[in-house]
C-alpha positions as a Markdown table, in Angstrom:
| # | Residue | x | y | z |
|---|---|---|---|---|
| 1 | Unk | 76.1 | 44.9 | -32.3 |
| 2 | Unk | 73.9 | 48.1 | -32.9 |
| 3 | Unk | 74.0 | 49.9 | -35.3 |
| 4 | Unk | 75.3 | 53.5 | -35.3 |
| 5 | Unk | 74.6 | 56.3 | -37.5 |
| 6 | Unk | 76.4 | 59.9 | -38.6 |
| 7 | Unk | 74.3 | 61.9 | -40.8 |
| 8 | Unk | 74.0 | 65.5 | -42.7 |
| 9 | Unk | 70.4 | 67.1 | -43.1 |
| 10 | Unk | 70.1 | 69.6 | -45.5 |
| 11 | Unk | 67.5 | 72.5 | -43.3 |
| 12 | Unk | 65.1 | 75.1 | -45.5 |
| 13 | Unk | 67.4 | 77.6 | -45.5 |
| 14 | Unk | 70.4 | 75.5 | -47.1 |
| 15 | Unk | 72.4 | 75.5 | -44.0 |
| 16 | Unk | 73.5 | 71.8 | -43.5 |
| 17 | Unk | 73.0 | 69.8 | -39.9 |
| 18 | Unk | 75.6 | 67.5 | -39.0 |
| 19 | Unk | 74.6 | 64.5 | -36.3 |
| 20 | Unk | 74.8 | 61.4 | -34.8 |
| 21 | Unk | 72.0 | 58.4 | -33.6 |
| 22 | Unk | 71.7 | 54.9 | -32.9 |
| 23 | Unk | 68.4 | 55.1 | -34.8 |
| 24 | Unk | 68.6 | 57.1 | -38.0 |
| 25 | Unk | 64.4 | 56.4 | -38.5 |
| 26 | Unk | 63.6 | 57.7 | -35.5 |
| 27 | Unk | 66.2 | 60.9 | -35.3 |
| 28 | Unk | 65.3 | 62.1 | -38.9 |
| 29 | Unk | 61.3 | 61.9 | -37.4 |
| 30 | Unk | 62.2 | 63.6 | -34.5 |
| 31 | Unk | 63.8 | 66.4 | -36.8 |
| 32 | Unk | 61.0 | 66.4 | -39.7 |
| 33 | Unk | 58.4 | 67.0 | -36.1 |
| 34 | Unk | 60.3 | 69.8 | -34.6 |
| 35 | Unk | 61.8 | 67.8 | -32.1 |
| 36 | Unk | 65.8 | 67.3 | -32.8 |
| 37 | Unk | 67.6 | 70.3 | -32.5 |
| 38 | Unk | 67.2 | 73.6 | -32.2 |
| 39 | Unk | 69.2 | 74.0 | -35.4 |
| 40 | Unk | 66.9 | 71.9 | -37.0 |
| 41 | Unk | 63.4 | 73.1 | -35.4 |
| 42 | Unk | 63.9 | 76.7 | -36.5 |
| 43 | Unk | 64.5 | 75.1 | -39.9 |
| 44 | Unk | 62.0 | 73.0 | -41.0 |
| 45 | Unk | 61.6 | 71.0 | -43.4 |
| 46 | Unk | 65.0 | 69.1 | -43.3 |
| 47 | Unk | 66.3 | 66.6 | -45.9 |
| 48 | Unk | 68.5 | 63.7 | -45.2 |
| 49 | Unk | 71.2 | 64.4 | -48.0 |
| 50 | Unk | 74.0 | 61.5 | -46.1 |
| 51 | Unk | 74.3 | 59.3 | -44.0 |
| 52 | Unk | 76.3 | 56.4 | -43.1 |
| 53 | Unk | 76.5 | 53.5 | -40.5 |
| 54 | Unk | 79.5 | 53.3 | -38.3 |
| 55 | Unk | 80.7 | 50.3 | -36.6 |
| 56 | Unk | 80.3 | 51.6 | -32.9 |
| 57 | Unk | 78.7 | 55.0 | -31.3 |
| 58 | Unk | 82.1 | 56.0 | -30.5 |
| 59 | Unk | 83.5 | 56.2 | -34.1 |
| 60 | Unk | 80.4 | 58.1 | -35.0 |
| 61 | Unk | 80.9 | 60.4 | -32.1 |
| 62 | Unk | 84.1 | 61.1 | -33.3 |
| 63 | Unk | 83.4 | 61.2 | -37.1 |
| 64 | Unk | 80.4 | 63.8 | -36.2 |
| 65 | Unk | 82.7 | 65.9 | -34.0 |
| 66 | Unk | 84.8 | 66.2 | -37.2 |
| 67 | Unk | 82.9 | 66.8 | -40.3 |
| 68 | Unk | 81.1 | 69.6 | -37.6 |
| 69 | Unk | 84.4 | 71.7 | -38.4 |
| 70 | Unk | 84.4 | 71.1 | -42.0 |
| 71 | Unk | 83.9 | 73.6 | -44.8 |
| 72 | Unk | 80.3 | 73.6 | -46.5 |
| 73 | Unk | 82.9 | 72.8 | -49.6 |
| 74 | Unk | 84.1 | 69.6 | -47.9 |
| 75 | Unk | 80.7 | 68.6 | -46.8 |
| 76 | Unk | 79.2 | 68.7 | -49.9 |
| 77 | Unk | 81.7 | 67.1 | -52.0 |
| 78 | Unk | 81.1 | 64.3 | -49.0 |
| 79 | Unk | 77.7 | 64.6 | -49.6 |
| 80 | Unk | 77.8 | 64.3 | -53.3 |
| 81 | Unk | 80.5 | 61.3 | -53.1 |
| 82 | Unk | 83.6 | 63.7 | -54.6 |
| 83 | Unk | 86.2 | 61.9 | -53.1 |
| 84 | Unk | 88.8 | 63.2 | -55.0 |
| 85 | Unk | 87.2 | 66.9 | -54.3 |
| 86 | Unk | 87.6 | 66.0 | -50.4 |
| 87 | Unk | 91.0 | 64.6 | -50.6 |
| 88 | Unk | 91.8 | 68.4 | -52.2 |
| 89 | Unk | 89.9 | 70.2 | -49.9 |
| 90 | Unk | 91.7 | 68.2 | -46.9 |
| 91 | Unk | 95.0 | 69.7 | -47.6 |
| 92 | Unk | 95.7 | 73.4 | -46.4 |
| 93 | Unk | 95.1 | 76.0 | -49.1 |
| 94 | Unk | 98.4 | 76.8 | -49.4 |
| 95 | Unk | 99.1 | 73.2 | -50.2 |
| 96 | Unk | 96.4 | 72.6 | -52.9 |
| 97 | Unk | 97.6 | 72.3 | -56.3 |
């Protein structure tokens, strides 16, 4: 089965890229060479800060799709492996306590 990738780049200007490949090698050189996104293109250089594999292109699809709408809060305590942090910050504010 192929592998399938979702990932977070972290651009020049500390904005954060969420995406999704089949070949994380390949993406993350099409990114570094101006060639991803157009996110990503107008800010070079771009770090790979997470990634993980995904049992089918689907699920990653989806999981992209979803961290997309997350706070930078929730990304980065995703990024920084804060699971307890993202647990928090998954509940409405109203709710956190």
């Amino acid at each position: 089965m192929p592998k399938a990738w979702v990932y977070i780049l972290k651009c020049s200007d500390g904005s954060y890229y969420v995406g999704s490949t089949m070949s994380l090698k390949k993406r993350l050189a099409e990114h570094q060479n101006g060639e991803g996104s157009e996110w990503t293109k107008m800010r070079l250089p771009v770090e790979l800060v997470f990634s993980q594999e995904m049992p089918d292109k689907n699920q990653t699809y989806l999981l992209e799709q979803q961290i997309k709408k997350w706070s930078r809060a929730k990304k980065e305590a995703l990024i920084n492996g804060k699971w307890d942090l993202l647990k928090y910050l998954a509940k409405k504010p109203r709710f956190r306590k």
